[in-house]
PAMIVEX-997164 format. One line per field, with one value per residue (C-alpha): x, y, z; residue number from 1. Coordinates in steps of 0.02 Angstrom, whole numbers, padded with zeros to 5 digits, always signed. Layout:
PAMIVEX-997164
x	(X  ...)
y	(Y  ...)
z	(Z  ...)
num	(NUM  ...)
END
This chain:
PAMIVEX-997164
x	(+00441  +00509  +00582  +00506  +00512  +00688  +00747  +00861  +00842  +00762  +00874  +00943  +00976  +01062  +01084  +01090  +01263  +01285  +01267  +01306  +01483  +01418  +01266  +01379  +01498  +01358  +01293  +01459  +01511  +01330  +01351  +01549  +01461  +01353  +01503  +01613  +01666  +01634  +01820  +01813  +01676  +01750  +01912  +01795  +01718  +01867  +01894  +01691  +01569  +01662  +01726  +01626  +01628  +01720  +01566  +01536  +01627  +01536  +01543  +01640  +01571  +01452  +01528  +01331  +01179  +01113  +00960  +00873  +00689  +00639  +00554  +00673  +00837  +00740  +00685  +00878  +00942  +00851  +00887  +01019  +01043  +01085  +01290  +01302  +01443  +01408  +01231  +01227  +01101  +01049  +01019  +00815  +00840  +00953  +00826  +00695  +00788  +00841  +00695  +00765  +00943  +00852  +00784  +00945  +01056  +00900  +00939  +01142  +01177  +01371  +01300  +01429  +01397  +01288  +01408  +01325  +01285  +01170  +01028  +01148  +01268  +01126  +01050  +01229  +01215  +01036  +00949  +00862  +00712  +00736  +00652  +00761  +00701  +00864  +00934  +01046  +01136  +01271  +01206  +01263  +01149  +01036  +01094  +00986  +00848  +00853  +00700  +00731  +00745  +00598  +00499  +00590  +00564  +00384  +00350  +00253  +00145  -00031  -00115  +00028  +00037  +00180  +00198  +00271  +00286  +00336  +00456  +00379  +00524  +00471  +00553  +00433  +00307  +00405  +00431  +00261  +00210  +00343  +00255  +00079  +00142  +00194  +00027  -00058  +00067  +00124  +00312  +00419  +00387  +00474  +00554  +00647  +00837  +00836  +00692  +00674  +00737  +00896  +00879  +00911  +00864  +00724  +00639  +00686  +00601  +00447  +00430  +00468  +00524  +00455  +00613  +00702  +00533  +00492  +00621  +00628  +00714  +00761  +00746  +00817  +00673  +00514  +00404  +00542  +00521  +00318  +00349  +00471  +00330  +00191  +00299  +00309  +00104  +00093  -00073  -00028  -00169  -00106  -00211  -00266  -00403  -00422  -00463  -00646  -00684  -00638  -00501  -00652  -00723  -00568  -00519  -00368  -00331  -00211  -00010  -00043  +00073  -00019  +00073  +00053  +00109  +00199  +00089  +00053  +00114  +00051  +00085  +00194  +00123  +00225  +00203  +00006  +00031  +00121  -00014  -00129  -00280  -00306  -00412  -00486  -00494  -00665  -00655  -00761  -00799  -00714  -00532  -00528  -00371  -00262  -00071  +00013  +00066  -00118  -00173  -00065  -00130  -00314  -00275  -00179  -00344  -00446  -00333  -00298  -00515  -00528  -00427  -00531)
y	(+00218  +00038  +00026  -00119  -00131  -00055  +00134  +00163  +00000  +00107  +00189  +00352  +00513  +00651  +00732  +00936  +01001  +01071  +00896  +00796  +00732  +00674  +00590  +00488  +00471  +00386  +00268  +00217  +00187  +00040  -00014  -00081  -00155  -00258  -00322  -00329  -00520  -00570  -00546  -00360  -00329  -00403  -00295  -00135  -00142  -00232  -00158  -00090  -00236  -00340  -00262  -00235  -00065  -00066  -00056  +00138  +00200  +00265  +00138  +00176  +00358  +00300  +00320  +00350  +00385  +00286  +00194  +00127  +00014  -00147  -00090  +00064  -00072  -00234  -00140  -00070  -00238  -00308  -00172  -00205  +00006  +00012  -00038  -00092  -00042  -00119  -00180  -00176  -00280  -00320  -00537  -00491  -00387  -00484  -00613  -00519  -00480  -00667  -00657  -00499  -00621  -00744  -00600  -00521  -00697  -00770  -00612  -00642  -00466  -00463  -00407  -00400  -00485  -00401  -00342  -00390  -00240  -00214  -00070  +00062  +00061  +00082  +00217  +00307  +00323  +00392  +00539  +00542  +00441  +00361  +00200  +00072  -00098  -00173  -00123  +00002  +00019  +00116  +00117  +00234  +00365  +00295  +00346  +00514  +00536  +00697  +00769  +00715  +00526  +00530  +00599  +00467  +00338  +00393  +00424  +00277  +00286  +00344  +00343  +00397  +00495  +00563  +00714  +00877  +00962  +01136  +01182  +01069  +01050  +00905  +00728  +00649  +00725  +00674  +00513  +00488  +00552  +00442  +00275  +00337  +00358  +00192  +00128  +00212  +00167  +00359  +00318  +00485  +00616  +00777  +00901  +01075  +01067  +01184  +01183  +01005  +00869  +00772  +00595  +00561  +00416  +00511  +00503  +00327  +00252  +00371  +00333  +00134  +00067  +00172  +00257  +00111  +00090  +00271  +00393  +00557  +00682  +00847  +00978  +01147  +01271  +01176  +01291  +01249  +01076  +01071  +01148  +01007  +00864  +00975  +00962  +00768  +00762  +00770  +00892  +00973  +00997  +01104  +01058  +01235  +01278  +01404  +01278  +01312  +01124  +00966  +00835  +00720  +00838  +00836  +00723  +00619  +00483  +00517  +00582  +00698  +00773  +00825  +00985  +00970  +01169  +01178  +01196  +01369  +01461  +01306  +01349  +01487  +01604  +01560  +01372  +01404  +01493  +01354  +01212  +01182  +01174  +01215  +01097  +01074  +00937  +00933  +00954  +01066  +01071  +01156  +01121  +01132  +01093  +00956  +00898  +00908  +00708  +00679  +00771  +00689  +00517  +00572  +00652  +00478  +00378  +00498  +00459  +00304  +00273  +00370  +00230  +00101)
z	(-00814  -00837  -00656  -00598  -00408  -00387  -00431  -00551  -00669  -00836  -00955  -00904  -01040  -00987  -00856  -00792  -00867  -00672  -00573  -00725  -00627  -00477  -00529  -00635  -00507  -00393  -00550  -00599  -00408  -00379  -00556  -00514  -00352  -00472  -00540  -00391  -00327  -00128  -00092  -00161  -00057  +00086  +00054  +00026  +00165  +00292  +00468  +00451  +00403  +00533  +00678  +00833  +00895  +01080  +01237  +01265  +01114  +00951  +00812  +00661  +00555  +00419  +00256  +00162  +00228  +00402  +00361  +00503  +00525  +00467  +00325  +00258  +00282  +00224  +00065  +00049  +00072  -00073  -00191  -00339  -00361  -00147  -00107  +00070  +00168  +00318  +00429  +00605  +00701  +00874  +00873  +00863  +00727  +00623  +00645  +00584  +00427  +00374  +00234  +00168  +00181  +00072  -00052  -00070  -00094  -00217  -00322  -00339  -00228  -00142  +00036  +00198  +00340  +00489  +00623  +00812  +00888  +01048  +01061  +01149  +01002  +00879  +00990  +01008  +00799  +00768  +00805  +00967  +00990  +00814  +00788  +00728  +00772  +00804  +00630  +00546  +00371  +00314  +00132  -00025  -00106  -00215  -00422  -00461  -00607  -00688  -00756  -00932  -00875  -00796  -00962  -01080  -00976  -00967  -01133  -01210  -01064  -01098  -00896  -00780  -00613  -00517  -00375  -00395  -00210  -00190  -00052  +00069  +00187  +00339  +00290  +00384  +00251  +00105  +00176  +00179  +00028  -00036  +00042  -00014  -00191  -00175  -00142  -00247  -00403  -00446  -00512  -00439  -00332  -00387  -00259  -00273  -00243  -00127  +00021  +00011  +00139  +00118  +00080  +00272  +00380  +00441  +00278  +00213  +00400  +00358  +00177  +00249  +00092  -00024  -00055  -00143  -00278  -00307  -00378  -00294  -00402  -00379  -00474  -00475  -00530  -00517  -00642  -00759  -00728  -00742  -00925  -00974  -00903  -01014  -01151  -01141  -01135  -00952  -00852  -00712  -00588  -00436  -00255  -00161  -00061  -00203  -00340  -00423  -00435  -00347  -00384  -00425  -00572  -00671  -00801  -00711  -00815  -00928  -00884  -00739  -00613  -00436  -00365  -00174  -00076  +00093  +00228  +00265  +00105  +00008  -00189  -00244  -00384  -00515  -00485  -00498  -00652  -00736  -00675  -00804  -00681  -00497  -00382  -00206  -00104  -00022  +00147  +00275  +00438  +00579  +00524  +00314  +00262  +00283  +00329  +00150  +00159  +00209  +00052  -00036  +00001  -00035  -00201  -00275  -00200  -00297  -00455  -00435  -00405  -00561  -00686  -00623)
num	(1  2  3  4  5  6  7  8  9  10  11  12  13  14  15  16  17  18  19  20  21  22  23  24  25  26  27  28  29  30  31  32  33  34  35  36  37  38  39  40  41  42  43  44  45  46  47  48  49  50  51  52  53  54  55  56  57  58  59  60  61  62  63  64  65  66  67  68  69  70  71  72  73  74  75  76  77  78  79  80  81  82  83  84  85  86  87  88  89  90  91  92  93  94  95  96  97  98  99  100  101  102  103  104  105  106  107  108  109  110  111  112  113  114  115  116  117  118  119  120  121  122  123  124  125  126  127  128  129  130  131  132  133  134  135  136  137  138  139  140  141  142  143  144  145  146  147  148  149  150  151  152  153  154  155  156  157  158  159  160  161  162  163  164  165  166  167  168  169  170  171  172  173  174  175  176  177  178  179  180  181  182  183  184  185  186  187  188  189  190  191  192  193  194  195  196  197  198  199  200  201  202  203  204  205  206  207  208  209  210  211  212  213  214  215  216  217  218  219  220  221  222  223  224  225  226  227  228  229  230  231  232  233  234  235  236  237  238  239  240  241  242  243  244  245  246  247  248  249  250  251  252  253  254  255  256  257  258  259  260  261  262  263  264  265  266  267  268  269  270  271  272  273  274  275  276  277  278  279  280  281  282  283  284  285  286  287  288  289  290  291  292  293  294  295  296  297  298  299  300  301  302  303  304  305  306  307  308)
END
């Protein structure tokens, strides 16, 4: 999939007759911010971008999703598919952004200008104990995949990995199976439509980044959806404590989706049935199992030690 570091910059087919309004709503909506000049943006976003919110009031509602955290903002910032409404930042944390500035004006994007905020205001916004380092975005969604983008962009690939995760419902996990996918070059993670996480703030500051460089796409029946990648050459290898063999013993190196369980319940039957191989990681010991995000992270090492 011919992304590059961004989401969203491959072609895209079509999309689920259901959602197919609103995911072009969102790709038409960043593609006119592309073309949009500095005084449009300054008119979109007037009365927001630049106005101070009063001491001891709330700041203005968000009109996307609140990203918050060096990493989950700087990595937003930077990203052509991301329109800014509006960044607010504390003076340390607009500092600490100024090389994301430099990214983002290097690569010709319209950004507004950070509104000065101090650490109460930004606290007043976010959930509690959120970790924002100073820094908060009022960003729109990111432009949705649909299953049959991610296949055609896919398809000349011959060694290709992504994640398939079944009902697992914590953003912090997703977020962090998000950021190991990163790392470990696996180009989407695949979710179920319904028990799955919103794209919150809570998952973009625990993926850190990793949300703007690997798709997540959602998917309404997720058996369905494991057919559709078999029938575009990928394996599907599902991880239980059930498996017969290890992750090691299995031939990884071609297209291959990973199908991570919830904790708990882990894999549903008829997601099992539809995996073309069950695996085990191996653990042992008094505790034998593993946090789902954890698992995660050791299975794309094992893969990615695999194509060496």
């Amino acid at each position: 999939m011919t992304r590059s570091r961004h989401p969203g910059s491959g072609p895209a087919s079509s999309r689920s007759s259901d959602r197919n309004s609103d995911r072009n709503a969102e790709r038409s909506g960043a593609k006119a911010q592309h073309g949009s000049s500095p005084r449009q943006d300054q008119a979109d976003d007037s009365g927001r971008a630049g106005r101070r919110p009063a001491k001891g009031g709330r700041p203005p509602a968000a009109r996307g999703v609140l990203l918050y955290g060096l990493h989950p903002v700087a990595a937003a910032w930077t990203n052509p598919e991301r329109r800014i409404h509006r960044l607010l930042a504390t003076d340390s944390g607009r500092a600490a952004l100024e090389p994301a500035f430099a990214a983002a004006r290097a690569l010709g994007l319209q950004r507004p200008e950070a509104s000065p905020v101090d650490r109460m205001e930004l606290e007043r916004m976010l959930p509690p104990g959120a970790v924002h380092q100073g820094v908060v975005v009022d960003a729109s969604p990111l432009p949705e995949l649909g299953i049959e983008d991610l296949c055609n962009e896919l398809e000349s690939e011959k060694s290709v990995v992504i994640v398939a995760l079944d009902q697992v419902t914590d953003p912090h996990n997703v977020g962090a199976i998000l950021r190991s996918a990163a790392a470990f070059g696996a180009r989407a993670v695949v979710v179920t439509e319904r028990h799955a996480p919103e794209t919150t703030g809570v998952l973009a500051k625990s993926a850190s980044g990793a949300l703007e460089a690997v798709p997540l796409i959602r998917v309404t029946n997720l058996a369905r959806a494991l057919t559709d990648l078999q029938q575009n050459g990928f394996w599907s290898v599902g991880l239980a404590e059930s498996g017969q063999s290890t992750l090691a013993k299995l031939d990884l190196t071609g297209k291959t989706v990973l199908v991570m369980g919830a904790e708990g319940s882990g894999l549903r039957r008829l997601t099992m049935e539809r995996c073309d191989a069950i695996a085990r990681l191996p653990t042992g010991g008094p505790v034998g199992s593993l946090n789902v995000s954890n698992a995660a992270a050791v299975a794309l090492y094992e893969v990615a030690r695999l194509r060496e």
